[in-house]
C-alpha positions as CSV (number, residue, x, y, z in Angstrom):
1,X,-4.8,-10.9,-13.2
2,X,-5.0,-8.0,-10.6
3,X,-1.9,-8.8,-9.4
4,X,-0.5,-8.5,-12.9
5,X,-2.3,-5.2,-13.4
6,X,-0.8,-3.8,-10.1
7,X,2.6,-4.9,-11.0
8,X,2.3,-3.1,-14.6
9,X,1.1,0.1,-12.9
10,X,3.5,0.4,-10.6
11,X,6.7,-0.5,-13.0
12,X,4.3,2.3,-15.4
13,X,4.7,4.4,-12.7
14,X,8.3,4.2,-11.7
15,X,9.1,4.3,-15.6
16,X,9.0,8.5,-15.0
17,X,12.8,9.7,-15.2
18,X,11.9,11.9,-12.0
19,X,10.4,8.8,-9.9
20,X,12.3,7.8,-7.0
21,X,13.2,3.8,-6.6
22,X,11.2,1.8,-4.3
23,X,12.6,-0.9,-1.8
24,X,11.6,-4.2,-2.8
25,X,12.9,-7.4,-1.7
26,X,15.8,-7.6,0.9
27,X,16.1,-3.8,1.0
28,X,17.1,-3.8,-3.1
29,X,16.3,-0.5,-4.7
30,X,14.4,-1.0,-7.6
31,X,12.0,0.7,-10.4
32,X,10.4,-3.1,-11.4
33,X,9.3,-5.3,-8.7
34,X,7.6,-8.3,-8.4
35,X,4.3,-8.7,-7.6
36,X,5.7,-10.9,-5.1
37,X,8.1,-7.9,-3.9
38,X,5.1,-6.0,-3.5
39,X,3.2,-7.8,-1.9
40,X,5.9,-9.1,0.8
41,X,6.6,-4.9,1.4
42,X,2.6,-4.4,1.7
43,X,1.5,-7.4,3.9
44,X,3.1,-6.2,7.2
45,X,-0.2,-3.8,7.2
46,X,-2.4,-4.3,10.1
47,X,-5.3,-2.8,10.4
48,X,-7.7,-2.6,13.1
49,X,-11.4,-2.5,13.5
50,X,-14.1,-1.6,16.1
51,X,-17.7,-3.1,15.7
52,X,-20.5,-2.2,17.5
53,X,-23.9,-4.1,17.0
54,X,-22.5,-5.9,14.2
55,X,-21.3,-2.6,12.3
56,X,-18.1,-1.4,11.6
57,X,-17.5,1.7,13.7
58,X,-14.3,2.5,13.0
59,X,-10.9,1.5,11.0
60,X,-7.6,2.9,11.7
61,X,-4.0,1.8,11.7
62,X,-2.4,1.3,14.9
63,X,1.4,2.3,13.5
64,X,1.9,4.6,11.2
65,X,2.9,3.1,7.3
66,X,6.4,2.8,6.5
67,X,7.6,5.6,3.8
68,X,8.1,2.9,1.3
69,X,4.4,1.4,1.6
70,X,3.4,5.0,1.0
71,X,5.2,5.5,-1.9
72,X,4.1,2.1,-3.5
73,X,0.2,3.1,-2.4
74,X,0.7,6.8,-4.4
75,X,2.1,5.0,-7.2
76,X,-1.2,2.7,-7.1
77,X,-3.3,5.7,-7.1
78,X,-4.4,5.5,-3.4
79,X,-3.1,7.1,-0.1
80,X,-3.1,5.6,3.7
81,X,-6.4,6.9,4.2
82,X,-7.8,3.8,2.5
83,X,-7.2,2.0,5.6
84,X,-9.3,4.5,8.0
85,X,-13.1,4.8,8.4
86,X,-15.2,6.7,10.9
87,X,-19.0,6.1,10.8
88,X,-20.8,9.6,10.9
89,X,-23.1,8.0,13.7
């Protein structure tokens, strides 16, 4: 069901006459992927992680995101800095 809802928003979202395309699968330009195209374009994501006694210090991205894995995380409503943390400790 999320994954329906994600799909929907996104296709929503590139609906707008002014919204640029997004690269799906195999390069394709597109304004209504998959959730499988989606998914394929996000998973190459790595985020990393440093724990001290058992809590999360920090998370960060060790390369930067691609322009198309920005675009598809603005047109979810987020940006890249829901992949970074630092504790205030």
């Amino acid at each position: 069901m999320i994954y329906t809802l994600w799909e929907r928003n996104i296709i929503k979202a590139l609906s707008k006459s002014e919204e640029e395309t997004i690269e799906g699968l195999n390069r394709q330009k597109t304004k209504r992927p998959t959730t499988y195209a989606l998914q394929k374009v996000m998973s190459s994501i790595l985020a990393l992680s440093q724990i001290t006694d058992g809590k999360v210090e920090s998370i960060w991205l060790p390369k930067p995101l691609k322009p198309n894995q920005e675009h598809i995380l603005q047109l979810t409503g987020f940006s890249k800095e829901i992949y970074t943390y630092t504790s205030n400790v």
